[in-house]
C-alpha positions in Angstrom: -15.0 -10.0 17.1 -15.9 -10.3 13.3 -15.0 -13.5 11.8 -15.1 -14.9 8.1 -15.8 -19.1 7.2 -14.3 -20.4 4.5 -15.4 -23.3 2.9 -12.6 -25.3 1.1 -12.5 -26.0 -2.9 -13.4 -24.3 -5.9 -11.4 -22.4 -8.2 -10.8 -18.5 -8.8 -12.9 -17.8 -12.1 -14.3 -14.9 -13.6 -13.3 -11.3 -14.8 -12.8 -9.0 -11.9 -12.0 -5.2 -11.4 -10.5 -4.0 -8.2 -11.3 -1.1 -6.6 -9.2 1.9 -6.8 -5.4 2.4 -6.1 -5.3 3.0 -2.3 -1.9 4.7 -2.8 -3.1 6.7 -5.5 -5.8 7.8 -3.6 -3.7 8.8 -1.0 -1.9 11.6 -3.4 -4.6 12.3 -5.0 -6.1 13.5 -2.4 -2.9 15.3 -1.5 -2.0 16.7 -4.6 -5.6 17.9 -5.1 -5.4 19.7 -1.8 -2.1 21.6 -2.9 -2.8 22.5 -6.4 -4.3 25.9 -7.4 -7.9 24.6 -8.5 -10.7 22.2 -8.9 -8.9 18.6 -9.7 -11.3 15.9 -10.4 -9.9 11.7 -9.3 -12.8 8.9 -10.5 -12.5 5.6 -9.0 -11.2 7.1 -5.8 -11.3 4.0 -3.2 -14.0 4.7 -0.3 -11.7 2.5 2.8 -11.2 3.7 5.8 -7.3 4.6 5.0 -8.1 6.8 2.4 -11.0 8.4 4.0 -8.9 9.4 6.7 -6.5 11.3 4.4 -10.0 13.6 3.1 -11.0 13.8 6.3 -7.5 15.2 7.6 -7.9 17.7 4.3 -10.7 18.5 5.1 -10.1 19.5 9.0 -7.2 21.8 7.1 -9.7 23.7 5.5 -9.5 22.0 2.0 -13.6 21.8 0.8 -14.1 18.6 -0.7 -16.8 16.4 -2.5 -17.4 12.9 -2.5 -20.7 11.4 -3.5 -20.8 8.5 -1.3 -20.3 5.0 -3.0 -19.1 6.4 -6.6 -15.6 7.2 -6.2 -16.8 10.3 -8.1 -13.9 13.0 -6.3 -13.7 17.0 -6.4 -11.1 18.8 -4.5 -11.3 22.7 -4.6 -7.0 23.3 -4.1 -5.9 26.2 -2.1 -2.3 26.5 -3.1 0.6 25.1 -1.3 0.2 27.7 1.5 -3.5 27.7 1.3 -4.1 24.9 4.4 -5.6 26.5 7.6 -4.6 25.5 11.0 -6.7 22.3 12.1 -8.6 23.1 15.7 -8.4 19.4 16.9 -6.1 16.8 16.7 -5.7 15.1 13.4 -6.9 11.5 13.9 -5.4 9.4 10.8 -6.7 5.7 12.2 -4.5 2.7 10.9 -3.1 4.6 8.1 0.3 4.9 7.8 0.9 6.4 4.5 -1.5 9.2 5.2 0.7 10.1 8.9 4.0 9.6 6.9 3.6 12.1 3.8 1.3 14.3 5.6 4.6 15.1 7.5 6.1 16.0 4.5 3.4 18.6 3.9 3.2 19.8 7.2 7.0 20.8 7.5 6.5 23.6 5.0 3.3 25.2 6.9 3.4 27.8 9.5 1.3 26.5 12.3 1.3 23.3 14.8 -0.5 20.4 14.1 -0.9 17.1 16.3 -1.3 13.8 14.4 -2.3 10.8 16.1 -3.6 7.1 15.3 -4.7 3.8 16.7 -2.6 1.3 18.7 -1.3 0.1 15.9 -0.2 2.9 14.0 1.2 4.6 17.1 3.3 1.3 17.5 4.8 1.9 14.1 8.3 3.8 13.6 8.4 7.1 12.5 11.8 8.4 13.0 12.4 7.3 9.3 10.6 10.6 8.4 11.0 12.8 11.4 14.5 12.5 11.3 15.2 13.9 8.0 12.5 16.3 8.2 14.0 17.8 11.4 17.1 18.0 9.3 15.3 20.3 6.9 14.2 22.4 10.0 10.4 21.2 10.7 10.2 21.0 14.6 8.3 17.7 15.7 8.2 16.1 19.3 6.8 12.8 20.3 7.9 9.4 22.4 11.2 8.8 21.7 12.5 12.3 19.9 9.7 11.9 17.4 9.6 8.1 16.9 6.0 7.2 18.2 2.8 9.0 17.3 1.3 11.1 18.5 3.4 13.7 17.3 3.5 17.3 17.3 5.0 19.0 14.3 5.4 22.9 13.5 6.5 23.8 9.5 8.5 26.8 8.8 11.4 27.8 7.0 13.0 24.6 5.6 16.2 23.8 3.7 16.6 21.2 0.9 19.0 18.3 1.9 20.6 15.1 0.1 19.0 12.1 1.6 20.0 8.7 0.8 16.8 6.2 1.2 18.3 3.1 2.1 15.2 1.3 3.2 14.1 1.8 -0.2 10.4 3.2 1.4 8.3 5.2 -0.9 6.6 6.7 2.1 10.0 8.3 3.7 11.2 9.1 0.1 7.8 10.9 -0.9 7.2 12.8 2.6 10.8 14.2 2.1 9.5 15.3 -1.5 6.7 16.8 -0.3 8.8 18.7 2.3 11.3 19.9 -1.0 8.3 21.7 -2.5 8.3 24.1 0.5 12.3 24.1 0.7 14.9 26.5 -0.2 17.2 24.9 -2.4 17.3 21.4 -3.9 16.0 18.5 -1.8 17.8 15.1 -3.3 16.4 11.8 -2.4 19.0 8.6 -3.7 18.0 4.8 -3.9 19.8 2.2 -5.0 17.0 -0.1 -5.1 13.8 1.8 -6.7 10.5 1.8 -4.6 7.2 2.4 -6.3 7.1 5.8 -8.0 3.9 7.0 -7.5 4.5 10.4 -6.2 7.2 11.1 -8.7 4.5 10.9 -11.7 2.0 12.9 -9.4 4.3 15.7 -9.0 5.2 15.8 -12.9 1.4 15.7 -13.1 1.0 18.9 -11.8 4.2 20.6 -12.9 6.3 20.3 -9.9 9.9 21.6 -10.2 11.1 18.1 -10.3 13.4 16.1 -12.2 15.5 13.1 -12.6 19.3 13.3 -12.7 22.1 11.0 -12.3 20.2 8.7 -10.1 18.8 11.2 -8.2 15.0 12.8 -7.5 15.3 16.0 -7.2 12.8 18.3 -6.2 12.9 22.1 -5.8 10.6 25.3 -4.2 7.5 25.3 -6.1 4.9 28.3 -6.6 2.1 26.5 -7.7 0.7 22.9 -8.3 -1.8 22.8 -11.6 -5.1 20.6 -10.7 -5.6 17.5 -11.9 -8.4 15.3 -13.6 -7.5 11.3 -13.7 -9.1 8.4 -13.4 -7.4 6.2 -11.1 -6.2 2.8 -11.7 -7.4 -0.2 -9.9 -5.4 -1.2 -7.0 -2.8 -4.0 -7.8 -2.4 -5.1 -4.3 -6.1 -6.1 -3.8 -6.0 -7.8 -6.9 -2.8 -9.8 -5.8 -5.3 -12.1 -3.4 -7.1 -12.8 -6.7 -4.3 -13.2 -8.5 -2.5 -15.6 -6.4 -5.1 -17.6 -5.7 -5.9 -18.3 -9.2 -2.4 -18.8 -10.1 -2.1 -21.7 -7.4 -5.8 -23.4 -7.7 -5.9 -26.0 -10.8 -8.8 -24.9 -13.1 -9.1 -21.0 -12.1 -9.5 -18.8 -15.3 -9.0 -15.3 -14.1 -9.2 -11.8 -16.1 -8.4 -9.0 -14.1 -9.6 -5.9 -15.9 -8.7 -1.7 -15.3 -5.7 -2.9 -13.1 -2.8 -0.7 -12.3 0.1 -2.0 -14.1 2.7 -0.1 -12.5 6.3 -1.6 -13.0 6.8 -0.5 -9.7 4.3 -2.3 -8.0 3.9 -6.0 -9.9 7.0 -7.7 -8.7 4.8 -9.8 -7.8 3.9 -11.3 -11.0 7.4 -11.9 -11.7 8.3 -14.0 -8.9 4.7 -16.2 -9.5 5.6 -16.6 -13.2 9.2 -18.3 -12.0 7.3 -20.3 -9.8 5.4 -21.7 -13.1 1.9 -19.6 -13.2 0.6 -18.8 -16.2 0.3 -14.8 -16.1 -0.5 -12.5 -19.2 -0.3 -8.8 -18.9 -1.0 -6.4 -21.2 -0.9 -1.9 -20.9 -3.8 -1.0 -22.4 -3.5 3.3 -21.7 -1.2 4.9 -19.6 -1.7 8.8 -18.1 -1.0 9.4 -15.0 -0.3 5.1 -14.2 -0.2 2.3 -16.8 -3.3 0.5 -16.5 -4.1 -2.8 -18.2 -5.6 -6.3 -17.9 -4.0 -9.4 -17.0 -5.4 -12.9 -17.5 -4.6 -15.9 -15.1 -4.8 -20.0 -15.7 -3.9 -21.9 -12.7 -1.7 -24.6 -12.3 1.1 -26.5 -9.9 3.8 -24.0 -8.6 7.3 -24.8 -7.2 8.9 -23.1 -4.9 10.9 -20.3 -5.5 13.8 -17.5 -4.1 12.7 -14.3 -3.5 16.1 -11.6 -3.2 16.3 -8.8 -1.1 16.3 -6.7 -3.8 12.7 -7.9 -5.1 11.1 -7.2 -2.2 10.6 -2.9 -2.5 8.4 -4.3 -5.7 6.1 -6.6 -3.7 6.2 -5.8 -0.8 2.7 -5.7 0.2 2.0 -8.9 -1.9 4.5 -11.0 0.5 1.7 -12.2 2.4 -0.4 -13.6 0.0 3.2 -14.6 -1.9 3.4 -16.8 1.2 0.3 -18.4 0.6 1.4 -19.6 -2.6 4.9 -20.6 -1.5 3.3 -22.8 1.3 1.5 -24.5 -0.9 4.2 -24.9 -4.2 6.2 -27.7 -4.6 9.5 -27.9 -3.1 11.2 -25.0 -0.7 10.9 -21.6 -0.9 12.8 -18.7 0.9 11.8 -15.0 1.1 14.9 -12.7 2.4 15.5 -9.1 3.1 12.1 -8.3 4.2 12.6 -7.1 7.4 10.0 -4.1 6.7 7.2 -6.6 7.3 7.7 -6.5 10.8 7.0 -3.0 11.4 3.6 -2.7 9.1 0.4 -3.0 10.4 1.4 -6.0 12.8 4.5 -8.0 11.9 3.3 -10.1 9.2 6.5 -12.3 8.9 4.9 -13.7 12.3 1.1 -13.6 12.1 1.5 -15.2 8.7 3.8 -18.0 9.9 1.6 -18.7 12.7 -1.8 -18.6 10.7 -0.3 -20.5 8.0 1.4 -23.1 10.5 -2.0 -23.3 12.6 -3.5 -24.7 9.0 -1.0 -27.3 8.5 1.5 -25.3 6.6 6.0 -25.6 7.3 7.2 -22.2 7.5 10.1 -21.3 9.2 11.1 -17.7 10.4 14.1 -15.8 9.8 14.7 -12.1 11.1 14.4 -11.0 7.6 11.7 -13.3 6.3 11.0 -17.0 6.3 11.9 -20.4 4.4 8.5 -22.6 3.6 8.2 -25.9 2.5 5.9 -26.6 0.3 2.7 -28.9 1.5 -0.1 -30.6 -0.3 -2.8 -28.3 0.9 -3.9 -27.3 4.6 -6.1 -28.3 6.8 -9.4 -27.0 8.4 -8.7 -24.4 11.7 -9.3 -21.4 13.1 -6.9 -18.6 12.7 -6.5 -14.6 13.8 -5.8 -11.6 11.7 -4.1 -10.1 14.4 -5.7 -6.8 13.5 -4.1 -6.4 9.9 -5.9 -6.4 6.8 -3.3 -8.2 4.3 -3.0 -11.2 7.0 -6.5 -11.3 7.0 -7.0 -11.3 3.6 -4.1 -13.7 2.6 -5.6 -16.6 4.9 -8.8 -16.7 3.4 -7.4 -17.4 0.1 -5.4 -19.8 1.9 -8.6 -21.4 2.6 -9.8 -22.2 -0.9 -7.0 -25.2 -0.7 -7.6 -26.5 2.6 -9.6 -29.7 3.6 -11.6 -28.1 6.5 -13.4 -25.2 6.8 -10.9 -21.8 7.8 -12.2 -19.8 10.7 -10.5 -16.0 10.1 -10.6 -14.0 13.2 -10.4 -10.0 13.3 -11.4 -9.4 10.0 -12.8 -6.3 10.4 -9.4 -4.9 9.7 -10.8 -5.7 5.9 -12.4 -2.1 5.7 -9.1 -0.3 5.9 -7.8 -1.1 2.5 -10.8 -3.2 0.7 -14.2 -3.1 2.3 -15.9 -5.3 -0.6 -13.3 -8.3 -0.5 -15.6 -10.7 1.2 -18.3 -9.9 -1.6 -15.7 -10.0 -4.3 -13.8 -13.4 -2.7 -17.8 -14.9 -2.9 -18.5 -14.3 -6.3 -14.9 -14.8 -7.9 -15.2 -18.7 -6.1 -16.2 -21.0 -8.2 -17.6 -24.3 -6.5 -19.8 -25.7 -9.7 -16.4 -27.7 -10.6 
């Protein structure tokens, strides 16, 4: 089993630039795929999650090239009816955004496909998408009527429908657009809290028949999709580790540079600003995503309320959010995050154990946890429990400890950010 060390002190200094968007990367990949054409994506991120999305393209007869190490992508599009039947089963790893909206594109081809992933992501619930699909007449089987991968889906003839996304999941709501482009008739998705929007703005990209309208996405039976050329922002979620552990170390001077600035995706930055950080943000361009620069000072925090209806905006930040809540001064509660349980591993848990094991007070609730604040951890050995964010999130938490952190499993890194550990190594600064 891989492990890190992390030696305690320093500060977070330096300027930094992510890697690419891993959701973006996703779509673009998708939306490549479907579009009449050559579209051209720099900055694609090179993870295992996001390979496993080309790789599935590619198995469906989509050519694609991808100099290794340069993020330099070319997709040759074959239409939205130009995919081939695959002749093996489609292996898609930990990666549940690719399983989830390649559902959505699969429901509108004529031929059977099996998709399938590790432990993990066969643990994690899919009836959130296979229900509503099945109600637009795709035909998937698997354990429990289609909860549990693997799962077997056939396309064919499908019918918009009026869905009402109540766990405000950009995954469900964009498979179900995806599906819409292949549907007779309009296919509605409602939320009444907003998740992030990224396929929205890739489908008016590429001229989807899609619109807005009284609180309503809407999405109808498309011909074509036009190719694409875009440089892709860089990922906001892997520079939230940065971020927050700059925020809460006295002395860090961060500048984060070609960052997706989303509105979306940096609730996050709200919620550390109310804690006291002091967080700059500025939109430089903005095509396809905002992208910008934002410039951290670090400081003392305090603790903080997080709503339920914050959470769609951060949620993948809530781990290392927890980091910084552990350590602020006073109590802090997190509430109406109940998706945490069913990512990767159930982070409401590994995280309140790793963060416990290292001296921390956290308390959990079935929706979240209440933390109370500490001085700074203490040396100890800790597990990942095979996700990447948990992973990720206790090594920062090992910049304030006394001791030295031992982080099990981190080999789960490579699926969202394979160069963290180099970036971690030069953004700590120890001269102070």
């Amino acid at each position: 089993m891989d492990e890190v060390r992390v030696r305690p002190g320093g500060t977070v200094t330096g300027p930094y630039e992510p890697p690419g968007d891993k959701s973006i990367s996703h779509r673009a990949v998708m939306f490549g795929a479907l579009a009449t054409g050559t579209s051209r994506f720099q900055n694609f991120l090179e993870a295992d999650d996001c390979l496993r999305t080309l790789q599935a393209f590619q198995s469906l007869g989509i050519p694609v090239t991808l100099k290794p190490k340069s993020g330099v992508l070319q997709i040759e599009g074959k239409g939205l009816m130009g995919l081939k039947p695959p002749s093996d089963v489609i292996d898609l790893g930990n990666s549940g955004t690719s399983i989830r909206l390649l559902l959505g594109i699969l429901a509108g081809q004529r031929f059977e496909a099996v998709l399938t992933g590790d432990e993990s992501l066969c643990s994690r619930p899919m009836g959130r998408v296979t229900r509503p699909l099945k109600q637009m007449g795709a035909q998937i089987k698997g354990k429990d009527n289609g909860n549990f991968a693997p799962l077997t889906i056939r396309g064919g003839r499908l019918q918009g429908i009026d869905f009402e996304n109540s766990l405000a999941s950009a995954q469900v709501k964009s498979a179900l657009l995806l599906a819409g482009l292949y549907a007779e008739g309009k296919t509605r998705v409602h939320e009444k809290i907003l998740s992030r929007d990224h396929t929205e703005r890739f489908l008016k990209a590429a001229g989807a028949p899609f619109r807005e309208e009284s609180g309503w996405l809407c999405v109808e039976k498309a011909a074509e999709l036009k190719p694409l050329n875009a440089d892709l922002p860089g990922d906001f979620s892997a520079a939230a580790f940065f971020i927050t552990g700059a925020a809460l170390i006295e002395g860090s001077e961060l500048r984060v540079k070609n960052v997706g600035l989303n509105p979306t995706r940096t609730g996050l930055l709200k919620v550390l600003r109310r804690m006291g950080a002091s967080i700059e943000e500025k939109v430089i361009e903005e095509t396809l995503e905002p992208v910008g620069e934002i410039r951290v000072r670090g400081g003392r925090l305090k603790g903080v309320r997080v709503a339920p209806e914050e959470i769609p905006s951060l949620i993948d930040e809530l781990p290392i959010l927890m980091v910084a809540c552990a350590l602020a001064e006073g109590e802090s509660l997190i509430a109406g995050a109940k998706e945490l349980r069913v990512k990767e591993t159930d982070r409401i848990a590994s995280m309140t154990e790793g963060l416990n094991r290292l001296g921390a007070r956290v308390k959990e609730l079935p929706d979240g946890c209440i933390l109370e604040g500490v001085e700074g951890f203490k040396g100890g050995t800790v597990k990942s429990d095979g996700d990447h964010r948990t992973a990720m999130s206790l090594a920062v938490a090992g910049l304030r400890s006394q001791g030295e952190v031992v982080i099990e499993g981190v080999e789960c890194v490579k699926t969202s950010y394979p160069g963290f550990f180099t970036d971690f190594d030069r953004l700590k600064n120890t001269s102070n």
